[in-house]
Steps between C-alpha positions, in 0.01 A plus 500: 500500500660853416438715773470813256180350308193739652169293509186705431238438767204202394162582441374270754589514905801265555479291826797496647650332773817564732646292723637710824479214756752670764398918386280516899781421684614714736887423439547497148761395260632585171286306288195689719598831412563485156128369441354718764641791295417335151112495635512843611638652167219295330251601663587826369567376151227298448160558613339278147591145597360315843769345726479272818808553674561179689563472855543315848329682806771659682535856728626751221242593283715704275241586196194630445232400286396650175202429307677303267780356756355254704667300816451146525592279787590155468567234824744274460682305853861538333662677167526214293104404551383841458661536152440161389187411655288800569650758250371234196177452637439855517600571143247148382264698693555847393676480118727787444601542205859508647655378834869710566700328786753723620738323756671227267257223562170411354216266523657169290118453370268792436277585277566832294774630344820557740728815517785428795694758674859318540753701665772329494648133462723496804294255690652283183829603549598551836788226584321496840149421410387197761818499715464627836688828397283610252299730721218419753329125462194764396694651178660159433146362474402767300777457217411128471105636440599730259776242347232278402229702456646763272689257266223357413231847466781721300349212196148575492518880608402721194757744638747559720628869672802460675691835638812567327683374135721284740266292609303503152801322454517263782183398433558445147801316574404301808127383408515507130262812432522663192561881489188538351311407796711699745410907546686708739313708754747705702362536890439866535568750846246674658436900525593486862852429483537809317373729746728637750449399835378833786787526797187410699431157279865407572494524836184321558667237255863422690314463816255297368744240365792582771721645227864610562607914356635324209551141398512292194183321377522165380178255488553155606357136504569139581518443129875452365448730222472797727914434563421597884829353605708703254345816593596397853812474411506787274414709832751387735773595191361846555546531856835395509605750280303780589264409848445873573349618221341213380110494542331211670321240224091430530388194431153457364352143480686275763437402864785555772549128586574471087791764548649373781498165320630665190825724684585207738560275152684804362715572824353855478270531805737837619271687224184394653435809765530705140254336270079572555290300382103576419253277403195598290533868325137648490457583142448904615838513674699307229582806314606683797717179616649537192578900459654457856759244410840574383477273234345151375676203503353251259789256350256207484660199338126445264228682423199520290483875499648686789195784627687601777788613250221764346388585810824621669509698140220664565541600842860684400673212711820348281489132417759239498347154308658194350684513133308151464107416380309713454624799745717649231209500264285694749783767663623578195816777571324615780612288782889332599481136384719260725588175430216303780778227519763704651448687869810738428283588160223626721692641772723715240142615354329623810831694587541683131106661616591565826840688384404593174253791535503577124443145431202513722364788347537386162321162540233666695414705169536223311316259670204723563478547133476138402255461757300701368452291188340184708164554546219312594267676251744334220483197605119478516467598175735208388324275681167640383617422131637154608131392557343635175767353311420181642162498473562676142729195369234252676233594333703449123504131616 
């Protein structure tokens, strides 16, 4: 599918279903946001076509109907039996003209044409898939879902969006796709990270959160791919050289007893009383989180996309990413890339922005610039013209 084709709009109401089994819960991830956003910016693109945006009841009610946006909820005990139990019984009792699954995974049987959402093959990939140090038993159970569930859906979907060229190419590569089939959606940035945080907003943010006067940001997980342990390490290089006038390093995403785990492996629990971690950032405050940081730290060893590279961009914060996947693709020359491999590569990195003021400046301008070009609004309107292609070419047949 060539994402510059423009569909003109049918005669007759589409019915159109979306899959956003995860969108009401209160701590959401990446694959959350991007479709939470998508929905929004169609609801202001298309008010024509009906869609059922399908959900699991949960405490975050995040959209609002329209009159031709409707929510649907859907029971299920578990993931896997929602989507492949009660999501197909609701499209046999409901026939859309479309079902769009947006999370990798899809119903192996349903019954109307299939557009899937796959992010990213790294659940394919990853050298650490089922052992015990591929992440929590939860995440390793997850890959082996979507390891047999989306080798076997990428082969009946009518489409697939993935978010970047490099894993248009993955996919390609690893499942067999054609490029034909394959159309890349960038994820987007919200408004909000490009509005500069009141003195009064700050405040109310670093003592929400317990935030140190200045400190490096750097999100983290039990996943491998998140390179915790070189980051770690990366840290305690900077404090060696330069203790005094390094800033301390937040941690989003990780519990304590995982850190202490983590620096007693690495020999490193002297940097402990200077790292902070926070759990959860309120989607209100992440903006402010961000324009309070010194910098972001993201030199993740895979990724599908990267949002949080876009979103430092947008709130003037400088970035330093991986030179590997798809990071490069998304940063452009508007953030340091580091070799993830090396922890001297990262530590060198974070000490060029802390020294280099023109540096800082420059990348600032520069990644608040190519921020500006992801927007949510663009990718709904690729979307948008995913589905009447599909139902376009169907309808040849």
């Amino acid at each position: 599918m060539d994402n510059s084709i423009q569909k003109s709009q049918p005669k007759k109401k589409l019915r159109i279903a979306i899959e956003a089994q995860r969108l009401f819960r209160p701590h959401k991830h990446g694959m959350d946001i991007a479709i939470l956003e998508i929905i929004r910016a169609m609801q202001q693109l298309d008010t024509f076509n009906e869609y059922f945006i399908l959900v699991k009841k949960d405490k975050d009610v995040c959209i609002d109907e329209t009159p031709n946006f409707h929510i649907v909820y859907i029971e299920g005990r578990n993931y896997p039996e929602w989507e492949q139990r009660s999501l197909p019984r609701w499209v046999r009792r409901n026939h859309p003209d479309l079902l769009h699954c947006t999370s990798n995974t899809a119903p192996l049987k349903v019954g109307c044409p299939l557009v899937l959402t796959l992010h990213d093959v790294i659940f394919l990939t990853s050298k650490n898939l089922l052992s015990s140090k591929g992440g929590s038993p939860y995440q390793r159970f997850g890959n082996l879902y979507r390891r047999i569930v989306a080798t076997k859906v990428v082969n009946r979907a009518a489409a697939i969006f993935t978010v970047s060229y490099y894993q248009k190419e993955a996919i390609a590569s690893t499942l067999k796709v054609p490029h034909s089939k394959i159309s890349v959606i960038y994820n987007g940035v919200s408004p909000a990270f490009f509005e500069k945080a009141i003195p009064e907003k700050k405040q109310e943010v670093r003592k929400r959160y317990n935030l140190p006067n200045r400190f490096l940001l750097y999100f983290g997980s039990t996943e491998p791919r998140k390179n915790l342990a070189r980051v770690l390490q990366a840290y305690s290089l900077l404090l060696e050289k330069k203790e005094d006038t390094t800033p301390n390093l937040v941690i989003k995403g990780i519990s304590a007893d995982y850190l202490k785990k983590n620096l007693h492996l690495l020999s490193l629990t002297n940097i402990e009383d200077r790292i902070t971690l926070i759990d959860y950032i309120h989607s209100n405050d992440l903006p402010v989180v961000y324009q309070l940081s010194e910098m972001l730290l993201f030199p993740s060893l895979s990724e599908g996309f990267g949002i949080p590279i876009i979103e430092a961009m947008a709130s003037k914060v400088p970035v330093i990413t991986s030179n590997v996947t798809s990071m490069p693709e998304v940063a452009g020359d508007a953030a340091v890339l580091v070799d993830p491999h090396s922890a001297q590569s990262i530590a060198d990195a974070a000490e060029l922005l802390l020294t280099n003021e023109n540096l800082r400046e420059i990348l600032i301008e520069k990644g608040y610039s190519r921020a500006e070009r992801f927007t949510w609004e663009n990718s709904a309107k690729i979307v948008n013209d995913g589905y009447l292609h599909v139902i376009n070419e169907l309808r040849k047949t």
